[in-house]
C-alpha positions, 0 to 999 in steps of 0.5 A, a space after each residue: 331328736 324328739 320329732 323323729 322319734 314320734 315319726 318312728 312310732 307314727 310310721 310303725 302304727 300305720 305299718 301296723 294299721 295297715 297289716 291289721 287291714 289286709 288280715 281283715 280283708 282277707 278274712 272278709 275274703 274267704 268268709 265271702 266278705 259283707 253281703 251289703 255294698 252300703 254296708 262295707 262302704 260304711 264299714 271302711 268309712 268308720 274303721 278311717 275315722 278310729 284311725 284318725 280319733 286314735 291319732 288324735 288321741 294318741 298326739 293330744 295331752 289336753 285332759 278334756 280333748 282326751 276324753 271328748 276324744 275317747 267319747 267318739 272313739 266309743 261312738 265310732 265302736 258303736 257304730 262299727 258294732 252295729 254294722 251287719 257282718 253279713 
C-alpha cells in the first residue's frame, strides 16, 4: 500500500511541475519571453536538473545525501538566478 501511495504523491508533483511550467511559459510568452536562444536553452536545462535534485531530495532519508542534495539544489537556484530574463 505504501508504493502506491508514493506513486500518488509522485504523479500529483509532476502534474504540479508541469502546470507551473505551462504558467511559466505563458508568462515567457506575453512578456516576449528571453531575448537569448542560449539563454532559455540553459534556462530549461537547469529548471530539469531542480526537478530531479527535488526528487531526489524528496525520495532520500540519508542525512548527508540530504543536505549535499540541498547544496546543489542551492547551486542550481543560483544559477537559474544569474540567467538574463531578457
Amino acid at each position: 500500500m505504501g508504493d502506491a501511495g508514493e506513486g500518488l504523491v509522485d504523479a500529483e508533483a509532476r502534474i504540479q511541475e508541469r502546470a507551473e511550467e505551462v504558467e511559466r511559459e505563458r508568462r515567457e510568452k506575453r512578456s516576449g519571453g528571453l531575448a537569448n536562444p542560449e539563454a532559455v536553452k540553459q534556462r530549461e536545462s537547469l529548471q530539469l536538473a531542480r526537478t530531479e535534485m527535488q526528487r531526489q531530495l524528496d525520495n532520500t532519508t540519508d542525512e548527508r545525501r540530504r543536505t549535499s542534495i540541498s547544496q546543489a539544489l542551492a547551486e542550481i537556484d543560483r544559477r537559474i538566478a544569474e540567467i538574463p530574463v531578457k
